[in-house]
N, C-alpha and C positions, 0 to 999 in steps of 0.2 A: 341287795343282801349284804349284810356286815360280816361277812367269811373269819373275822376273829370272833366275831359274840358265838357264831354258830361251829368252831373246829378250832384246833391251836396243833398247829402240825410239829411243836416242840412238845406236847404236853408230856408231864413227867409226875402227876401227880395221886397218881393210884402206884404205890410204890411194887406190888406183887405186878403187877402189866407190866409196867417199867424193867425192871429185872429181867422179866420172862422175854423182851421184845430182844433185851439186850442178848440173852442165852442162845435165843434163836437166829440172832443175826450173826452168829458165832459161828453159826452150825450151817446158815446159808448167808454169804454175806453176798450174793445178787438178788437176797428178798427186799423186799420194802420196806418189814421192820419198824411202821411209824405208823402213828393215829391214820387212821384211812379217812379223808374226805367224803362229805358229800359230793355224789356226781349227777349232774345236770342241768336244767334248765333252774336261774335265779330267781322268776319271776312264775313257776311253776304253780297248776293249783291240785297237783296229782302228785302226793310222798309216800313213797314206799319205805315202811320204817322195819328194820332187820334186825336182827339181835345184835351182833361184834362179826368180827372178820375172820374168815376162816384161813388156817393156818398155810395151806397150799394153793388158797383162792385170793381172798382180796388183800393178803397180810404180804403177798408175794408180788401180787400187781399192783398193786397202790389203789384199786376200785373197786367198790362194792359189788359183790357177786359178780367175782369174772376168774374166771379159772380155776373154779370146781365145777360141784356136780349142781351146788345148792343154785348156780346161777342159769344151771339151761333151761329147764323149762319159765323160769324169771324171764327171760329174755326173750325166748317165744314166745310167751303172751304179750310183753310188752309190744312186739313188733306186729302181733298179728290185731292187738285193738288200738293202733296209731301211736304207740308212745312209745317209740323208738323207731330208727331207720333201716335198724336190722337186727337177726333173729339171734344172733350171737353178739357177746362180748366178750373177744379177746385179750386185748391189752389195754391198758391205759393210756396208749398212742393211738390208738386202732382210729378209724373213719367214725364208729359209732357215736350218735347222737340220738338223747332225749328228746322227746317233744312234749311240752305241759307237764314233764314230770320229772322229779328228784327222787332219787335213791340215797337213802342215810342209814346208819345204826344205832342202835340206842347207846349204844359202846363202844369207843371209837377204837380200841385198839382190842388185839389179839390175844383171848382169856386160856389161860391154859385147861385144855381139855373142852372148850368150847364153852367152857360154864363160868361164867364171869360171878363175883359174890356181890353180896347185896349191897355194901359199901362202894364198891367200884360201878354199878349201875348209877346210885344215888350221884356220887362225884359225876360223873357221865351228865346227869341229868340236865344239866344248868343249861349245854350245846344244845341238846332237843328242843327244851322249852326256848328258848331262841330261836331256834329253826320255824318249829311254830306258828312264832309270831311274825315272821315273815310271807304266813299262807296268804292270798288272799281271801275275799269272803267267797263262801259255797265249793271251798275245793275240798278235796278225799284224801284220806289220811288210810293208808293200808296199814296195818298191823299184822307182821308174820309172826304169828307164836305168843305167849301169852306172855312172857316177857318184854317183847317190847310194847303189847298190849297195855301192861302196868305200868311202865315208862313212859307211854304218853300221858294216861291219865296220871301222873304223877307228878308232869311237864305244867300239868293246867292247872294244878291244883284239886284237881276234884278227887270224891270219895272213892275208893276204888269198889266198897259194898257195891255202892249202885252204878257200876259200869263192871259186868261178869264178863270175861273173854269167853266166845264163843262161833265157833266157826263159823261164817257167812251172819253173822249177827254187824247189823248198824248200828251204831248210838251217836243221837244226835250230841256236837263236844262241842258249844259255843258257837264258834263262826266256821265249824265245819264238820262233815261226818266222817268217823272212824269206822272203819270197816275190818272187822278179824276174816285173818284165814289161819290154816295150822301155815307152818314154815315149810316152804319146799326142801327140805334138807332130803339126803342121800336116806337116812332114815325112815321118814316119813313116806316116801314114795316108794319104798323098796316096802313098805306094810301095805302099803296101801291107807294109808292112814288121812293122804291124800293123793290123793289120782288125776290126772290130769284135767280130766272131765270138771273135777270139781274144781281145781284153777281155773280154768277155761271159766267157766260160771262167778267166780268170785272176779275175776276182769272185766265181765260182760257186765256185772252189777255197779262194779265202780266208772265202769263207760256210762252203765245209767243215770248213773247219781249225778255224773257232772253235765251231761246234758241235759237233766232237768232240774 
């Protein structure tokens, strides 16, 4: 993997991020504060693709879903269908490792109020669709949320008409399948909007997909 086509851990070029990273590094200067990496395995055929980085989670640890709420039940799935070592992600030093999978965002840095604008997605975009293209053939592509839903199809070029976000929905996307869920955020699971169960099920179906 070419870790510059797919992250640039100087980037500086969504000027409203940029600003806001700097505001908040002001206000915590032991946060992270900087474009959040991809974390995991290079050679991966299992990507979990996330909206942006949450301001007390991965904007503070340097890694994708690890020190909020969006990243616990992430994490227990991941550990409980082989794709991680363990059911928690603490820190960005921590013992935990991927297995067959990568965790990214569609947005690499920290959106004020979680809502990143459609411009600052677009610039984002170029890192995904590089990421992408580093899948091998017949790997799984998760999509949390409908946002990063359109972000991948965005990544490939294709029509977004004919690829609708849809929970537990597959679509076949070239050399691999996308699979939507709603986003585990604090949100969603405090509605019920998504419930465990249904994580649980949308893990079990992309355990499917890559084993057959």
């Amino acid at each position: 993997m070419n870790n510059d086509a797919i992250f640039d851990k100087d980037c500086r070029d969504c000027p409203r991020l940029a600003t806001f990273l700097d505001d908040v590094s002001e206000k915590h200067p032991d946060y992270y504060c900087r474009p959040v990496p991809p974390f995991g395995s290079a050679d991966a055929r299992f990507l979990v693709v996330g909206l942006a980085p949450g301001m007390h989670g991965a904007n503070r640890t340097g890694r994708p879903f690890t020190g909020d709420h969006a990243g616990i039940l992430l994490y227990q799935m991941l550990h409980k269908y082989g794709f991680a070592t363990h059911d928690q992600s603490v820190a960005a030093d921590d013992d935990l490792r991927l297995i067959d999978c990568r965790i990214t965002n569609a947005v690499k840095c920290l959106p004020p109020d979680n809502k990143p604008v459609g411009n600052e997605i677009n610039t984002c975009n170029n890192f995904l669709a590089n990421e992408l293209r580093t899948l091998p053939e017949n790997s799984v592509v998760m999509a949390l949320g409908g946002i990063a839903h359109r972000a991948v199809i965005k990544a490939l070029g294709m029509r977004q008409a004919e690829f609708k976000f849809g929970h537990a929905v597959v679509h076949d996307a070239e050399y691999f399948r996308l699979l939507d869920s709603y986003h585990c955020s604090r949100y969603n699971t405090n509605t019920r909007r998504l419930t465990a169960k249904m994580f649980d099920e949308i893990f079990a179906k992309a355990r499917e997909l890559l084993e057959n």
